[in-house]
C-alpha positions in Angstrom: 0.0 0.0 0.0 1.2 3.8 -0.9 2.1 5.8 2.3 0.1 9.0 2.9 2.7 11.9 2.4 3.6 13.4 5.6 1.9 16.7 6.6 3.2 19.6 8.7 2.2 22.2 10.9 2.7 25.7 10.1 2.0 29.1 10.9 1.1 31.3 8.3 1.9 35.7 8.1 -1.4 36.5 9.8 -0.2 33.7 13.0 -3.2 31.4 12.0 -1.7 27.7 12.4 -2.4 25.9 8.9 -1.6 22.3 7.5 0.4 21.7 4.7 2.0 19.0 2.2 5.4 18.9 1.1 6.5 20.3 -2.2 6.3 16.9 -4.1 3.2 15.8 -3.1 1.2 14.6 -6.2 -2.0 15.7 -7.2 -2.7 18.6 -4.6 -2.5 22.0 -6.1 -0.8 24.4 -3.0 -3.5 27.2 -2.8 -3.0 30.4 -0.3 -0.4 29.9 2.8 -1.3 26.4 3.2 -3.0 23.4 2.5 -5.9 21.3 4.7 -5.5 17.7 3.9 -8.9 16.8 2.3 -10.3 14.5 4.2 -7.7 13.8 7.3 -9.2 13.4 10.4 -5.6 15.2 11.8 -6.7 18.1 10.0 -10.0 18.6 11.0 -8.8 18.2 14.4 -5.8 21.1 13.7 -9.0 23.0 12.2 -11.5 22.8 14.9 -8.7 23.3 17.6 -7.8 26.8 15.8 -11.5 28.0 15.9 -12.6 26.5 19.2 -9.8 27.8 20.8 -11.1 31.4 19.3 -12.7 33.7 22.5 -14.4 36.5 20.1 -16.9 35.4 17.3 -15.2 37.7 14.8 -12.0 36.0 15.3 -13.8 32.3 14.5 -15.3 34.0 11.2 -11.9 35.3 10.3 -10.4 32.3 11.4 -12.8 30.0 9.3 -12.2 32.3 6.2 -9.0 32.1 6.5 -9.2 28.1 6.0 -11.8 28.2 2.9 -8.5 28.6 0.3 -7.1 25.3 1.9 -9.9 23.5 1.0 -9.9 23.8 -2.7 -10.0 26.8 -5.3 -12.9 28.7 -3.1 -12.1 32.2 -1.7 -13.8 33.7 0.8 -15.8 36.8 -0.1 -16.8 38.4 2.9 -17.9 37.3 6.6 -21.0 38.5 8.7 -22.0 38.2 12.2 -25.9 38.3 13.0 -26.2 41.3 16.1 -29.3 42.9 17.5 -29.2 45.3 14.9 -28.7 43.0 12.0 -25.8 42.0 9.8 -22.4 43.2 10.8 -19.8 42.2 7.9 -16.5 41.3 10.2 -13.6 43.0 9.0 -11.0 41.3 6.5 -9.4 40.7 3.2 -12.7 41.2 1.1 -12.3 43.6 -1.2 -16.1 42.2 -3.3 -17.9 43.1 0.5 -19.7 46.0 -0.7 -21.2 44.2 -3.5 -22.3 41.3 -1.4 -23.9 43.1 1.5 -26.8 44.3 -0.2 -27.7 40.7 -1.2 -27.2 39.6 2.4 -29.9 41.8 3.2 -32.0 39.7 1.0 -31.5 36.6 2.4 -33.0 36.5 5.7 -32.0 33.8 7.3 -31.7 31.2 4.6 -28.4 30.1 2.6 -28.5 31.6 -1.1 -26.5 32.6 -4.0 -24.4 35.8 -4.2 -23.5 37.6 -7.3 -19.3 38.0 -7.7 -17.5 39.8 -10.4 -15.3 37.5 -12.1 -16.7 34.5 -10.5 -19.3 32.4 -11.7 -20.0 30.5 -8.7 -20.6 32.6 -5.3 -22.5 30.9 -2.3 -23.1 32.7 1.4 -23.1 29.9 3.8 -25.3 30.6 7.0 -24.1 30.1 10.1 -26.4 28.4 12.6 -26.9 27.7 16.5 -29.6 26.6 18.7 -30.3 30.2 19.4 -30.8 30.9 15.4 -28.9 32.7 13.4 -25.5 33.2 14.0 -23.5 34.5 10.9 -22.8 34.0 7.3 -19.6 33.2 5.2 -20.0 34.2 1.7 -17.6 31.8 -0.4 -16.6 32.4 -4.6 -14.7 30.2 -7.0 -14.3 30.3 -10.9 -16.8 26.7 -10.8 -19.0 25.3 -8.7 -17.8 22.6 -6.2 -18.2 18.8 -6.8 -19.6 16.9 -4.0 -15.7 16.4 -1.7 -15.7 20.4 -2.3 -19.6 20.7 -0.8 -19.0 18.3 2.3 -15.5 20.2 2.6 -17.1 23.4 3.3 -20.2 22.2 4.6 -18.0 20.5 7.5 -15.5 24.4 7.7 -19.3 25.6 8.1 -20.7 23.2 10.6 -17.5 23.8 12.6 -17.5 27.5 12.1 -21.2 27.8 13.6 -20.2 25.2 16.7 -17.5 27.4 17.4 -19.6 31.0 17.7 -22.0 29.0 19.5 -19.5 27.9 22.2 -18.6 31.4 22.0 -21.5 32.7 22.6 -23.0 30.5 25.4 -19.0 31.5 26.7 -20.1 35.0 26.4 -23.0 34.4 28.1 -21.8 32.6 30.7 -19.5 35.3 31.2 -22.3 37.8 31.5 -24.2 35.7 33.5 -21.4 35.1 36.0 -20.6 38.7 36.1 -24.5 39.3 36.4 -24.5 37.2 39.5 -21.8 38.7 41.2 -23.5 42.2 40.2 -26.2 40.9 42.0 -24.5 39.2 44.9 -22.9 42.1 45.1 -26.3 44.2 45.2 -27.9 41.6 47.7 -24.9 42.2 50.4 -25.3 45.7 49.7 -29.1 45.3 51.0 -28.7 43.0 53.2 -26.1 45.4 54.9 -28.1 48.5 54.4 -31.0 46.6 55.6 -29.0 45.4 59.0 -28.6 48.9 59.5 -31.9 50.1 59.1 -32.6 47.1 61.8 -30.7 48.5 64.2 -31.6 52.3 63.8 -35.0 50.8 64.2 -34.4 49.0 67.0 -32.5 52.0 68.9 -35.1 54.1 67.7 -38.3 52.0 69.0 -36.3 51.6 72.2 -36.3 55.1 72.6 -39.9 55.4 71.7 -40.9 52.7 74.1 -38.9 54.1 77.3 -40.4 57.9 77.4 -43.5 56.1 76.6 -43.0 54.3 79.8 -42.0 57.5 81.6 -45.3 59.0 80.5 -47.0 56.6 81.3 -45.7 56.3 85.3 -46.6 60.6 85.4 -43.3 61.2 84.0 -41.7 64.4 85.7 -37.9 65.5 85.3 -36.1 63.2 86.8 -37.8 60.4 85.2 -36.6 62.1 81.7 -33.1 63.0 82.7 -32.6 59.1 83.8 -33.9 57.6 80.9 -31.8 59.7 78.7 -28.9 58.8 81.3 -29.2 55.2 80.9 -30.4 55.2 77.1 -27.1 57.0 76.1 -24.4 56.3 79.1 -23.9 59.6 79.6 -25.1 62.2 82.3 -28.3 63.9 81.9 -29.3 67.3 83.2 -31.9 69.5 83.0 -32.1 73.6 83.6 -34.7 76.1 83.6 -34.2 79.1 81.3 -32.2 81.1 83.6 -29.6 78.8 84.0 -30.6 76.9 87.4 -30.6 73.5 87.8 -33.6 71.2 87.8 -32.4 67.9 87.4 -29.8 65.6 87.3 -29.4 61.8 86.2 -25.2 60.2 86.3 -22.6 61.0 87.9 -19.8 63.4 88.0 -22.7 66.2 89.3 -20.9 69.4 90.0 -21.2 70.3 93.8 -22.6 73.2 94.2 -23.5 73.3 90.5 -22.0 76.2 88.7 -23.8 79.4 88.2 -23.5 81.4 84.8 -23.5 84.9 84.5 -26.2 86.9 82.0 -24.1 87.5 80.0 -22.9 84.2 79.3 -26.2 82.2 79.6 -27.8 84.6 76.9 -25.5 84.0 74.6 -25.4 80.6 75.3 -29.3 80.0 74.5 -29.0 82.7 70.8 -25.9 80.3 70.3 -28.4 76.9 70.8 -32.1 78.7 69.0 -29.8 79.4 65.9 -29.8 75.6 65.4 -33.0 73.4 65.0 -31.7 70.6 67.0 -29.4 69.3 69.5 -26.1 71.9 70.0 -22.6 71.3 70.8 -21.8 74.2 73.3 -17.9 73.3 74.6 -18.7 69.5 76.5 -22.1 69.5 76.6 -24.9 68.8 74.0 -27.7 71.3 74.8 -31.5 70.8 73.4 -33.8 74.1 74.0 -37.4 73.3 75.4 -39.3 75.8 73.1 -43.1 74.3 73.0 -45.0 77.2 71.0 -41.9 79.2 71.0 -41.5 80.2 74.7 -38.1 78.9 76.1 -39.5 77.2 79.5 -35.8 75.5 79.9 -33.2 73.3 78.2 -32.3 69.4 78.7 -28.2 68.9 78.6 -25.8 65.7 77.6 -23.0 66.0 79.3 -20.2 64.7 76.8 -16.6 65.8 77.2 -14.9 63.3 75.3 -17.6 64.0 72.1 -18.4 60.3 71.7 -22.0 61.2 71.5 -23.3 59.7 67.7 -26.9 59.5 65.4 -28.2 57.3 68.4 -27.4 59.6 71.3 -28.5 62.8 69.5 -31.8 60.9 68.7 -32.1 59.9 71.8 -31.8 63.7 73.3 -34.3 65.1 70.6 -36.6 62.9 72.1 -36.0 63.6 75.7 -36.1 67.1 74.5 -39.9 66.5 73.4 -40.9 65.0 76.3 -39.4 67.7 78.4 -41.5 70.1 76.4 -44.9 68.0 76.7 -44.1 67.8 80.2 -43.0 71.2 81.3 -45.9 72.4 79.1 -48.6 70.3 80.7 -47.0 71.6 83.9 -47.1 75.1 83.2 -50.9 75.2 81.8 -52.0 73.4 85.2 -50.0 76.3 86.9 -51.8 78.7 85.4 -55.0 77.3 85.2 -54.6 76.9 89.2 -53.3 80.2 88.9 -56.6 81.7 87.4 -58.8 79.7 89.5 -57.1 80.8 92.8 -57.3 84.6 91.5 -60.9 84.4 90.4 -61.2 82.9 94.4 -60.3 85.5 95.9 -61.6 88.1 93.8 -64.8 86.7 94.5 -64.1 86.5 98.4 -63.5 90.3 98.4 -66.6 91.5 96.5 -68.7 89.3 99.1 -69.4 85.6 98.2 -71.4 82.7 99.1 -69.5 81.3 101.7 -70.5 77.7 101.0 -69.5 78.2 97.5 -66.6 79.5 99.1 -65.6 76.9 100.6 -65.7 74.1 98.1 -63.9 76.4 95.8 -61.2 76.7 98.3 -61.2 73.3 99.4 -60.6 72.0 95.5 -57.5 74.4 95.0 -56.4 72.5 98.3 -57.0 75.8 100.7 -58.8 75.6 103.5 -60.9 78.7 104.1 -61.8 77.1 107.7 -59.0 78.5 109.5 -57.9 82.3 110.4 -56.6 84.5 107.8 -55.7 87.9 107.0 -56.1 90.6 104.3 -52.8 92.1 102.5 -52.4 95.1 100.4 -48.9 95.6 98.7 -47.9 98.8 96.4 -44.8 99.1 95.2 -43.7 101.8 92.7 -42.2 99.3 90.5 -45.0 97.0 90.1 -45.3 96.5 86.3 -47.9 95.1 84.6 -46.2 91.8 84.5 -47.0 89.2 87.3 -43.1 89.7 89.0 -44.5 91.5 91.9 -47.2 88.7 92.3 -44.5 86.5 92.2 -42.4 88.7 94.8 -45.1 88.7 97.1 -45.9 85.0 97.1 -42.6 83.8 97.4 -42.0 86.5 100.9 -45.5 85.3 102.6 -45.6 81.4 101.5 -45.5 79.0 104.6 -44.9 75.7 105.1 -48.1 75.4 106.2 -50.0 76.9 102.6 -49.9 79.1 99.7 -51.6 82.5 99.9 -54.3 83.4 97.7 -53.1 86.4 95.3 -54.5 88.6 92.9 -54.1 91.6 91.2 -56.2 95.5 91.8 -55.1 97.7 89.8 -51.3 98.4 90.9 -51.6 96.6 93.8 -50.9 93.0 94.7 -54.0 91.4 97.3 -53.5 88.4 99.2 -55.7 85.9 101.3 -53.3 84.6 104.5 -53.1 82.1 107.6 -50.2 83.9 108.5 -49.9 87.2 110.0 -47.1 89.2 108.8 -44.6 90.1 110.5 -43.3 93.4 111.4 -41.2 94.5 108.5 -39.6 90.4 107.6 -41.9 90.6 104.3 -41.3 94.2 103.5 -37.4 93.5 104.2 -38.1 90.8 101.9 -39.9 92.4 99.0 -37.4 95.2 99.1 -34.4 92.7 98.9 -36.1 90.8 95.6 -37.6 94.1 94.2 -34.4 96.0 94.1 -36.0 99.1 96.1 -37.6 99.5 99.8 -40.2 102.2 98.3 -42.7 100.3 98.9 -45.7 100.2 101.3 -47.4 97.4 103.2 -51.3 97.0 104.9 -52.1 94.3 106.9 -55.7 93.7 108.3 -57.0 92.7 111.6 -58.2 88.6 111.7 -60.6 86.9 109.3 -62.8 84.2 110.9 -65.1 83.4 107.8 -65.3 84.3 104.2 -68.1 86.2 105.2 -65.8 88.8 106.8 -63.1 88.9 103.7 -64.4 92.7 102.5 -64.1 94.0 105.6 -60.4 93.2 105.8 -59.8 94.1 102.6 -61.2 97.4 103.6 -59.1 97.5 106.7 -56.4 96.9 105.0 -56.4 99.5 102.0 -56.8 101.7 105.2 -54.1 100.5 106.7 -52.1 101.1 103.3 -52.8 104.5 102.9 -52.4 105.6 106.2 -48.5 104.3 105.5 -48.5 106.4 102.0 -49.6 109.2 104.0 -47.1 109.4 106.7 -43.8 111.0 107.0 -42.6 107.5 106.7 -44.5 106.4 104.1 -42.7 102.9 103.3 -42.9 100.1 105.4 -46.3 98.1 107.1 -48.9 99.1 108.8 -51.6 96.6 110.5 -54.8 98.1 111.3 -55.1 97.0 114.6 -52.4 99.5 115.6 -53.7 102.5 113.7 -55.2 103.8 117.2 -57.6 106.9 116.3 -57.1 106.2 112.6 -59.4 103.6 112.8 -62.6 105.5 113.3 -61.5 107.4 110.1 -61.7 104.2 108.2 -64.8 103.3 105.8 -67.9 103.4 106.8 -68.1 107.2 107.9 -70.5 109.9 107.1 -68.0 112.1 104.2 -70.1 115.2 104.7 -69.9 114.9 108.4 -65.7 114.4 107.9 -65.7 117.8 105.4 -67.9 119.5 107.5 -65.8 119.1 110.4 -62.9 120.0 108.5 -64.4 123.2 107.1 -65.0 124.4 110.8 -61.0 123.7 111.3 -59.8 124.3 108.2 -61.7 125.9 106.1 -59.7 129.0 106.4 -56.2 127.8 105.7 -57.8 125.8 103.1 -59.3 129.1 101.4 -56.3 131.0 101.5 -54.1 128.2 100.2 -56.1 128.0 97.6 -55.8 132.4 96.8 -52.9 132.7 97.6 -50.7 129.3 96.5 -49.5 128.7 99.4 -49.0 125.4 102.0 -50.3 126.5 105.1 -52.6 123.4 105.8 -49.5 121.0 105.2 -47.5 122.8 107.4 -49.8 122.4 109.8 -50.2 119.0 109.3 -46.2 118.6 109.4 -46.1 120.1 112.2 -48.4 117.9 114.6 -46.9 114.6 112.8 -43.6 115.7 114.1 -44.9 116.0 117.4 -44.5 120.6 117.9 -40.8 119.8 117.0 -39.5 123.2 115.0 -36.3 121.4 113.6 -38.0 118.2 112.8 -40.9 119.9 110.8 -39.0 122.3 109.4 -36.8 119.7 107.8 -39.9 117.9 106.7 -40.9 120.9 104.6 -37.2 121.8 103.8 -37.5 124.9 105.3 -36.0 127.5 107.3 -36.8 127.3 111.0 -37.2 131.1 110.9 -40.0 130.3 108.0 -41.8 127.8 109.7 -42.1 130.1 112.9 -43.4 132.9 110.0 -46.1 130.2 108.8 -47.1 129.2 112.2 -47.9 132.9 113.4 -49.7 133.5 109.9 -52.0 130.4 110.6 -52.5 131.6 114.5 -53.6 134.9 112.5 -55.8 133.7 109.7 -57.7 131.2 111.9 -57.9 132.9 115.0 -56.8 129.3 116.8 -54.6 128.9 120.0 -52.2 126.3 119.1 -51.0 125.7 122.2 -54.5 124.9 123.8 -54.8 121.1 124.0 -58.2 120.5 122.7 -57.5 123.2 119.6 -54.3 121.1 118.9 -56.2 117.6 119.2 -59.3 119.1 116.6 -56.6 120.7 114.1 -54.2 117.5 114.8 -57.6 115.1 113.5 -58.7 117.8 111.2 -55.6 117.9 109.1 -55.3 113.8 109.2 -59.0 114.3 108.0 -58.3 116.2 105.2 -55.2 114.5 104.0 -56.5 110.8 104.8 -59.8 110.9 103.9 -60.5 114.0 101.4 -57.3 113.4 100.0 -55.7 116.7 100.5 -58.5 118.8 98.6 -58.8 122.2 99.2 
């Protein structure tokens, strides 16, 4: 038997490997770089190794193009590759492309004939997977094949189209792979995001559910400051708006507990309203209680090592609510008591039922039952705010109960058990008002509601009879007003100015002519008891003018001043006139 001639592994110029026959092997024509063997299994093998080891389909389709010359006197035309947009011809030696690709068009998905200058057989191959279309290879010769040349490239083609369809489900493997760990990727992203979204949640309703818990046990300060203590580990504190302290939850408290100036608290609270929330201010974080805009206090974290995170300022913004409900709720319940307790006593002084009385009383928790006494404060600062109200209360609160207060006018009323004493509340008033002009009447004992207007009365006398004295700041009870009590309310007025007419009514005239302060010196004089140099320094005078006014009013009234009885009626008459008718003339 003839031996096969040996064939030989090449490479050709382009780096495509290639079989080929030596130079004296009879009957093959050599065609191109290099020649398959027809129908040797070696070669097919050498073939399908070049395009499966292909990774891009328009390398296999220039790979397989490459081959058609080697397996007889074809050349390939032109290659395509099927994409979402259609036909893409794959770049190469195929100078007839243009011609072809509007046939290609044409074709659809079906093998067919192509028109090729010069060549009078031109065939485009399709190239088919299990998806569908893959490709074409458009292959010319000067005659049609015979049936070796039509298995030949049949085989090149089935090759060709297992080769882009490894490629492809390579592709798409590749996609998919990357696909998964886009979405692996996506899912830890999630899953992390959503682990944290757990946990704010969880920190969050743990918040939630321990101020709910502190409301729901009647809350109050300290309740908030230690929940915020032990929520965020760090000490809790809470301060009314002037700086003083309130509460305090934790440790390290400050003993005594440092006191701001003005100065610096004010510009500590602009620094903490310029912000919405929470406020670093040196080692504290400060929240303002603002409910409906009126600063009523702050809650505090006290952090010096600023470790404080989302969680902890959370945590404070809600403390910092429930402060506001809280001192909110307190502060309408004040005043609401407030009201009630003036409306009281209002009541009680224009004359009241005094069963009605009592219940009223006995809901605001004052009992009505037991001895009390009428007080009348004016100061000459009272302003129309409730400070002096506020004054008074805090200088005639007991142990035993809180006065009732309310407001006439300028002056400040209250309802007592206590009796004052001496000058301990006007000491104290003085001390907290910044100025001892102020002037104090006290009324005798109050046994029963019933007897309320009388005391007030009483003590508006008691009041006045202060304002009008040489030392007109200080208290006066009415009980030691001596003669100045039959004066009081209560008297006939025409029977007052008609005894003060048959003393007076002289002086009185000829002040009025003549301009001139007869009936006060007068009345000087008696209150400083006949003494020249005390009167006359009460009416910053000369002594030498006094004595001058003295003899005139000896003269115009034809009175004996130093006959007792004519000093004790001109003494009454001028306290008369300056008392009761108020100085007119």
């Amino acid at each position: 038997m003839a031996s096969r001639p040996t064939q030989r592994l090449s490479t050709d110029v382009s780096g495509q490997e290639v079989l080929s026959a030596p130079n004296d092997t009879p009957g093959i024509e050599r065609r191109g770089p290099g020649l398959l063997a027809a129908l040797d299994p070696h070669g097919l093998l050498v073939l399908s190794r070049t395009l499966f080891a292909c990774v891009e389909q328009s390398e296999i389709v220039r790979a397989a193009m490459h081959h058609v010359n080697a397996l007889g006197p074809y050349h390939a035309e032109a290659g395509y590759l099927a994409t979402r947009d259609g036909l893409s011809r794959v770049p190469g030696d195929d100078a007839q492309a243009p011609t072809v690709d509007a046939r290609m068009r044409e074709l659809g998905e079906a093998d067919g004939s192509v028109s090729v200058p010069e060549r009078s057989w031109a065939w485009a191959f399709c190239l088919r997977g299990t998806e569908g279309l893959l490709g074409y290879i458009v292959v010319s010769s000067r005659s049609g094949p015979d049936e070796q040349g039509h298995f030949l490239l049949s085989t090149l083609v089935g090759l060709t189209s297992s080769a882009l369809s490894l490629a492809a489900t390579r592709a798409s493997q590749h996609d998919n792979a990357d696909e998964l760990s886009r979405l692996r990727t996506e899912r830890d992203t999630a899953l992390l995001q959503l682990e944290t979204v757990r946990s704010e949640l969880h920190v969050q309703e743990t918040v939630h559910e321990t101020f709910a818990r502190v409301a729901a046990r009647g809350g109050g300060e300290d309740a908030i400051t230690q929940a915020l203590y032990e929520l965020t580990g760090l000490s809790a504190v809470i301060e009314d708006r002037f700086g003083n302290l309130r509460s305090w939850a934790g440790p390290d408290r400050p003993d005594p507990y440092p006191v701001r100036s003005s100065h610096h608290h004010e510009e500590m609270l602009r620094q903490a309203a310029r912000e919405a929330g929470p406020v670093r201010v040196k080692d504290r974080l400060i929240a303002l209680v603002r409910p409906r805009g009126d600063l009523l206090g702050l809650i505090a974290l006290h952090d010096p090592e600023a470790r404080a995170g989302e969680h902890t300022m959370f945590a404070l913004d809600h403390a910092q609510r429930s402060l506001a409900q809280e001192l909110l709720h307190m502060r309408e319940l004040t005043e609401a008591e407030l009201r009630l307790r003036r409306q009281l006593i209002d009541d009680l002084i224009e004359g009241t039922d005094e069963t009605n009385a009592y219940a009223r009383a006995e809901a605001l928790g004052h009992n009505l039952q037991r001895t009390h006494y009428v007080v009348v404060v004016d100061w000459p600062c009272s302003a129309a705010d409730d400070s002096l109200p506020r004054a008074v209360e805090q200088a005639t609160a007991t142990a035993a109960a809180r006065p009732l207060i309310t407001r006439r006018g300028d002056r400040v009323v209250l309802l007592t058990e206590a009796r004052p004493d001496d000058e301990a509340v006007h000491t104290a008033l003085a001390r907290e008002l910044g100025t001892p002009e102020g002037a104090i009447g006290v009324s005798t004992r109050c046994d029963s509601p019933a007897g309320v207007p009388r005391c007030y009365q009483e003590a508006v006398r008691a009041l006045k009879v202060r304002q009008s004295s040489r030392q007109h700041s200080g208290t006066t009870f009415f009980d030691e007003l001596g003669l100045y009590r039959i004066l009081g309310p209560g008297n006939d007025l025409r029977e007052l100015e008609g005894f003060v007419r048959e003393c007076l009514g002289r002086l009185i005239d000829y002040d009025a002519v003549h301009d001139t302060e007869l009936v006060e010196t007068l009345s000087r004089y008696f209150d400083c008891g006949g003494n020249y140099d005390d009167a006359a320094a009460a009416l910053t005078v000369h002594r030498s003018t006094l004595r001058y006014r003295l003899q005139r009013i000896r003269e115009i009234t034809d009175h004996d001043l130093a006959d007792v009885e004519t000093r004790l009626n001109l003494q009454v008459a001028t306290r008369v006139w300056k008392i009761i008718l108020g100085g007119r003339r």
